[in-house]
Phi, psi and omega in degrees: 000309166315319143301323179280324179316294179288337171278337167282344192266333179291257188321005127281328176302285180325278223296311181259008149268324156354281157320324183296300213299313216287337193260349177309299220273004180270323181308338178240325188317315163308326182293304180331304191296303196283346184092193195280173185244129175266154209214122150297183169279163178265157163305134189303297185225183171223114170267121174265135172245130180284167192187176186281142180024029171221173156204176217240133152237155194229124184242110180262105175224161181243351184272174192214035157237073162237106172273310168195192228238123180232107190272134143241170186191167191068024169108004173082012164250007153233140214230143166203145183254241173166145174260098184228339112098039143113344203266201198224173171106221191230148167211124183268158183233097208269133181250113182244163176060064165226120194302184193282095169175199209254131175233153185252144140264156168247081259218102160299159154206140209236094177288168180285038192242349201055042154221158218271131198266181160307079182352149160238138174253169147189161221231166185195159177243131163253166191220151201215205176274344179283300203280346179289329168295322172309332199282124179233149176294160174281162170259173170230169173220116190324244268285008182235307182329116164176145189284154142259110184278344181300320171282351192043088182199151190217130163245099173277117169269111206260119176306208206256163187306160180246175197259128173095358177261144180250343178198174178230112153310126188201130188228161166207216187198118204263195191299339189276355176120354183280173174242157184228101158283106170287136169230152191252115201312175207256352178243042174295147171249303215194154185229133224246103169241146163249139221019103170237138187270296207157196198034047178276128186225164186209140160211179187224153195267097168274153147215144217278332176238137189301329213251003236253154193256359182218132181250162198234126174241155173299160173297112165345137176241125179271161164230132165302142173246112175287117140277117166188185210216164180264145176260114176334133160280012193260003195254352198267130190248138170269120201268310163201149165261163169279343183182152176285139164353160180253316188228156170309325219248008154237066175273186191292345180279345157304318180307336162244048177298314189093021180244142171256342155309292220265140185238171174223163251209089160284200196295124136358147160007094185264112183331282163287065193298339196230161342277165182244136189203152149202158271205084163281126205256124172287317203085011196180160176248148198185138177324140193235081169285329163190171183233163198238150175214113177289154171264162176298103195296339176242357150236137167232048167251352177237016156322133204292160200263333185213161145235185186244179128203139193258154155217180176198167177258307190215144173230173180258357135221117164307350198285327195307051162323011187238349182319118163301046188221350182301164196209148168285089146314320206143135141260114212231154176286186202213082206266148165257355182259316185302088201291010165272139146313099216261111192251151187255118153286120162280159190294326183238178179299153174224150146243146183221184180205314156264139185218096168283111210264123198247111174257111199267331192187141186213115170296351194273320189209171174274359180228165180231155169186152180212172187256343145174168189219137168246191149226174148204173190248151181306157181249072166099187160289002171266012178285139162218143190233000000 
């Protein structure tokens, strides 16, 4: 009896390792069944170049049992396929109507047997109107910016470099009426045109990636061109100052001298140092479209950060600075290093026959000096601002 116990207990052990095995082996049996599995070949690699609302993929293969080619993207819901028939080499594949964002592919390859290789991912960007707002034109900067009428000439002075520009464009209309296109390298500090009529515009050339197949430019920017001319000087006398000279050989009368070497200069540490100012009698009253101002040319450690200047057609003492008749030209910045003229504009034409140049304030020092000042007038109705 004892003996049937253990021998029905063998032959249940037995009945259920069988049964364990048998259902182990139903788990492979599908793989088992179908054989080995072939794998086409992969593209070796892929390059993407970004571009406006497209992109580019450049399909590099070197194997030659690749009949073609299926790029997905979104997510495996859009798809496109290439056609490649065994051959080698790079094949571009242009995605056109693609909005603006970041994409991942999935880039299958298919032999002529159907059957299918392991994926390739690589990632790409489209670039739109979201990244066309980031883009700014480059500046220039008015207070250097000015025509020559003896030269028919326009010199632009280019504010600091942008990030991400590779050129600049720039057209105008030169005297005979024609427009002149042009291109500017993008890290010119100043720019030289000849026989310029007007309508001088500028815009600038981005690319969002060094590799990107399309570049994107800014909205035309214009820069006014002042026809105008400088106004003789021999009539102009300095009428009053804020301080006496620092030295004999720098008074307030170098500043209209026509030397842009001899400066003029107030006191040292000056009892009353602000404001510095000094006062011209023109001698005439005459149109002011703008004034030009030199730095003092063989020093830049005490120099002012801005000046003002006032003007007036008649006052009741011109000697006055304080004469209610003074009129606000502008407060303009001060470069102290650039060795160009740095001119101060107003939105209009003005007349004055007096005019005063005014330093209000210097964190560097108790004293001002600059090395000369002009003005000058519209040539007519063709100044334009």
């Amino acid at each position: 009896m004892k003996f049937n116990k253990i021998y029905f207990a063998l032959l249940l052990f037995g009945a259920i390792a069988v049964q364990s095995c048998s259902k182990m082996n139903d788990l492979t049996d599908e793989y088992l069944d179908q054989g080995e599995i072939n794998y086409a070949a992969k593209v070796d690699s892929v390059v993407v170049l970004a571009g406006e609302n497209r992109i580019q993929l450049n399909l590099i293969i070197k194997a030659q049992r690749i009949e073609d080619v299926r790029i997905y993207w979104n997510n495996y819901a859009d798809s496109v396929d290439v056609n490649v028939g065994g051959a080698t080499g790079t094949f571009p594949v242009m995605l056109d109507d693609m909005p603006e964002s970041g994409y991942l592919f999935q880039i299958v390859s298919f032999d002529k047997y159907g059957n299918e290789s392991l994926k390739y991912e690589a990632t790409g960007t489209s670039y739109g109107e979201d990244y066309k707002r980031t883009l700014s034109n480059r500046s220039y900067i008015t207070e250097f910016t000015r025509y020559d009428m003896e030269g028919d000439s326009l010199v632009i002075y280019w504010g600091g470099l942008v990030r991400g520009a590779i050129s600049m464009g720039l057209q105008y209309t030169d005297l005979s009426g024609k427009t002149v296109r042009t291109e500017v390298p993008v890290e010119a500090n100043a720019t030289t045109l000849h026989n310029v009529k007007g309508n001088v515009q500028y815009n600038v050339r981005f690319l969002p990636e060094e590799s990107a197949i399309d570049t994107f430019e800014t909205a035309p920017n214009s820069i006014p061109v002042y026809y105008e001319h400088p106004v003789d000087k021999k009539d102009w006398k300095i009428i009053a100052y804020s301080s006496a000279s620092a030295s004999p050989v720098w008074p307030a009368t170098n500043a209209i001298d026509g030397d842009i070497n001899t400066p003029w200069h107030t006191e040292h540490n000056p009892t009353a140092p602000f404001p510095h100012y000094f006062i011209v009698d023109m001698g005439r009253v005459v149109d002011i479209s703008s004034f030009e101002v030199y730095r003092r040319m063989d020093d830049s450690a005490g120099a002012q950060p801005t000046h003002q200047i006032f003007y007036a057609e008649s006052l009741v003492d011109p000697t006055d600075s304080k004469d209610p008749g003074w009129k606000d030209y502008g407060t303009y910045p001060f470069d102290n290093v650039t060795n160009v003229p740095q001119f101060s504009r107003n939105a209009n034409v003005v007349k004055a026959r007096y005019f005063m140049y005014y330093v209000a304030s210097n964190s560097r020092s108790s004293y001002a000096y600059i090395g000369e000042i002009g003005a000058y007038s519209p040539d007519g109705a063709d100044f334009v601002h």
